[in-house]
N, C-alpha and C positions, 0 to 999 in steps of 0.2 A: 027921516027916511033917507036910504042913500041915494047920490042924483045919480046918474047913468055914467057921470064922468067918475064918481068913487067904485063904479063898479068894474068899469072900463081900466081902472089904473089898480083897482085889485086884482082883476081878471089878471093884469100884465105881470103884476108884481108874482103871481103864484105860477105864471106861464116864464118866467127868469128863472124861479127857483127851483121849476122843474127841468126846465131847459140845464141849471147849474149841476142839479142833481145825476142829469145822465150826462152830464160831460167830467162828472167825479166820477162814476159808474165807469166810465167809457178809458180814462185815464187808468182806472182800477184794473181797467178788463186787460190796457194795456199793459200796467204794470207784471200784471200777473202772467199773461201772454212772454213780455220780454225775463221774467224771470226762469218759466218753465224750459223758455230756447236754452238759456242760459245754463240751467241745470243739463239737461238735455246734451247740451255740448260738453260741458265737464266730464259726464256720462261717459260720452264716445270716446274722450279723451282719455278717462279713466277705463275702457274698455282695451282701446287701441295699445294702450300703453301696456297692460296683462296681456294680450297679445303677441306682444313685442319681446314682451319677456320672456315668455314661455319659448316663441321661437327659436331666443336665444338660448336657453335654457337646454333644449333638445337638441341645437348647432353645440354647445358647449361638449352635451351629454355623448355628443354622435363623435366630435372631436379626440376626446377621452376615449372612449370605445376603439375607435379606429388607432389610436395611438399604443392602446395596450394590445390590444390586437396584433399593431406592427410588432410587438415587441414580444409577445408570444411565439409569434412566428419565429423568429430570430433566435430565442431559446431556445424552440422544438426545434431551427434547424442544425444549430449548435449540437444541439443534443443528439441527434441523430450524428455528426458528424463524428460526436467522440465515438458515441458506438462503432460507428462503421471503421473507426481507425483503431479501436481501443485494443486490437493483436497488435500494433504496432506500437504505439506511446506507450501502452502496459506494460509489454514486454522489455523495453526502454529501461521504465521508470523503475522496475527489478531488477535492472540489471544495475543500475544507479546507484539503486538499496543496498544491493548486494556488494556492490565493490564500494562504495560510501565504507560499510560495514567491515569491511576487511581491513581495507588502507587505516580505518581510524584505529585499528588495532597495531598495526606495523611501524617500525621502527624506518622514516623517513628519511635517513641516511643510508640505508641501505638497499640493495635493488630485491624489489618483490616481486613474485610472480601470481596472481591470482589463481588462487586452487580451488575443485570444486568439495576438495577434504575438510572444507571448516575449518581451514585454519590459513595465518599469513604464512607461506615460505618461503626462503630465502631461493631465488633465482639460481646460484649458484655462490656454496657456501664454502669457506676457506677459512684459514686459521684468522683470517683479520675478520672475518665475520664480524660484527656487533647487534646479530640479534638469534635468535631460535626458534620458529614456530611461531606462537605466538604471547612467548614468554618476554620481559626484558632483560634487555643484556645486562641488565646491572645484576638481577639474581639468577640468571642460565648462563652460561657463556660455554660456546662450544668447546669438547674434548680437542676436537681435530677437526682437519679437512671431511666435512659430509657427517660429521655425528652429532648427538645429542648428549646431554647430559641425562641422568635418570631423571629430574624432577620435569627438564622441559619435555620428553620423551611422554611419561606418563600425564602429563599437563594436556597432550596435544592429543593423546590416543583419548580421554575422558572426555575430549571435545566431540569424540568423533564418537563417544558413547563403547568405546572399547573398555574393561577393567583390565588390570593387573591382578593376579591371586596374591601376590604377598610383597612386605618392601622388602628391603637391603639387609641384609646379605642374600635371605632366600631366594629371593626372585630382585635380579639387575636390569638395568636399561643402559646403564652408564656405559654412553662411547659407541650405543647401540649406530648403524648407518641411517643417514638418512631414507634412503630407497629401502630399508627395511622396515622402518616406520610406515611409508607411504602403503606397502605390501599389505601391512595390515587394516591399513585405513579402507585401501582400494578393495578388498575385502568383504570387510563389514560390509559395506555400500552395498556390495554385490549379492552379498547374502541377507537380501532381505527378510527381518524377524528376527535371524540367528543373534543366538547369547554368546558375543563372542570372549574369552579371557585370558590372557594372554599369561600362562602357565613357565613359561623358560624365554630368559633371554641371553644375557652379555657374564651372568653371576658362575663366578670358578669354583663353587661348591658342588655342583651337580654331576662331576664326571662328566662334562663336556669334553670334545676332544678341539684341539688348538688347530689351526693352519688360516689359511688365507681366506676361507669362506665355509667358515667356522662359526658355532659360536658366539665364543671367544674374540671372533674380531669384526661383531655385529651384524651378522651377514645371514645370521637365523634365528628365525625365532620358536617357538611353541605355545599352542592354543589348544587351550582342553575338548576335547571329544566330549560331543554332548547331539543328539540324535537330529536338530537341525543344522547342524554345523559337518554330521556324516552325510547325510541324507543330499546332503548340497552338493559334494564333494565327489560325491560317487555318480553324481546324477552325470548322464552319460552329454548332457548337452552344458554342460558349463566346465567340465574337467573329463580327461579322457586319460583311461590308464593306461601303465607302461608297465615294462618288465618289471618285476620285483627287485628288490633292495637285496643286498650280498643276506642282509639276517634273516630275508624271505615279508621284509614288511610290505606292505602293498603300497605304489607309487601310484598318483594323480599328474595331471599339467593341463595346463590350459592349452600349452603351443610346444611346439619344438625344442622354443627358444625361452620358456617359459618356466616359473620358480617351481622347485618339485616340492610337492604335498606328501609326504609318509605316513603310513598309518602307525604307528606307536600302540603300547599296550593303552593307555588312558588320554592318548594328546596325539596330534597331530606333528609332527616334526616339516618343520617349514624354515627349508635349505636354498644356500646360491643366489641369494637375492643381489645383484648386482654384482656376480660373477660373471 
């Protein structure tokens, strides 16, 4: 049997190894305690830091926005600016176009004057001339002081959207005056629609008659009657009639001092141009 001391030192032995038992337990409990802070804090860490980001995130997003923003504004206010000027740099920018468009046509030895005829003219032309309208002087070269050749003549009136009825010999231009050319451009323009065609000029087959503002010495032309080209002419606020002609034709003018319009059986007889 066991004496009281085997029981007494087994009593101790199992009261050690349960003493041992909760101090594993207790160790365990810490373990698991210091792991949980531990996680726990990564947690926060890995909380704070999503956080952090996001706020940047929305500072980035707010940055951008604000940035395009500026920059929106600064467009709309551009844009507005051009609007609000655009009678002015428009008008500019036409007019640019428009003389860009001439000059690159003219002959840059010589002096041009910007016309609003559609075509380049010579400022003031003379027998040294070296250009015509807007032909080059290598295949037009003027008759004389202030004329045209027939090719640069009809070249410049086509520009201006004028015909000719027939060539050489029927119907001439050759040597025609410059200011008679211009007569018929300034014309056209004025009558707007009108089919205008230019019927008689410079050509000695017609029974023209000769002298100084003649003719014969470019100084008239003719232009077929046709009912918008009457209609224009008789209209009391663009031409204004005058005494009749010695053969009883009916006479038009603008002024005083101004080219006379005749009425003719089928044409208009258009005298004194630069008389």
């Amino acid at each position: 049997m066991p004496t009281s001391f085997d029981e007494e030192l087994q009593e101790r032995i199992e009261q050690e190894q349960q003493e041992g038992d909760e101090e594993d337990q207790h160790q365990e409990a810490l373990q698991a305690l210091e792991q949980e802070q531990r996680q726990q804090q990564i947690e926060q860490i890995r909380v704070a830091q999503q956080q952090k980001s996001k706020q940047q995130s929305v500072a980035d997003t707010a940055k951008t926005v604000q940035k395009w923003t500026k920059r929106y504004e600064k467009s709309v206010a551009v844009g507005e600016l051009l609007v609000a000027t655009f009678p002015i740099w428009g008008t500019l920018l036409l007019v640019l176009l428009i003389v860009g468009g001439f000059i690159g046509g003219c002959n840059s030895s010589t002096t041009f004057r910007i016309s609003t005829l559609g075509a380049c003219e010579p400022f003031m032309l003379s027998s040294t001339s070296k250009s015509v309208g807007s032909i080059p002087a290598s295949s037009t070269p003027p008759i004389g002081a202030g004329t045209y050749t027939d090719a640069a003549a009809r070249q410049i009136l086509a520009n201006a959207g004028i015909t000719v009825n027939a060539l050489q010999p029927q119907t001439s231009l050759e040597g025609i005056k410059v200011a008679t050319v211009l007569e018929m451009i300034t014309f056209k323009q004025a009558c707007t629609g009108c089919t205008v065609v230019v019927t008689g000029g410079t050509e000695t087959n017609a029974g023209h008659e000769g002298g100084p503002c003649s003719h014969l010495s470019g100084n008239k032309f003719d232009i077929r009657a046709n009912p918008e080209v009457n209609n224009f002419i008789q209209n009391t606020s663009n031409f204004s009639q005058i005494a009749n002609r010695s053969d009883g034709a009916l006479q038009y003018r603008k002024s005083p001092s101004s080219v006379i319009y005749a009425r003719e059986l089928d044409h208009w007889d258009i005298g004194g141009v630069g008389c």
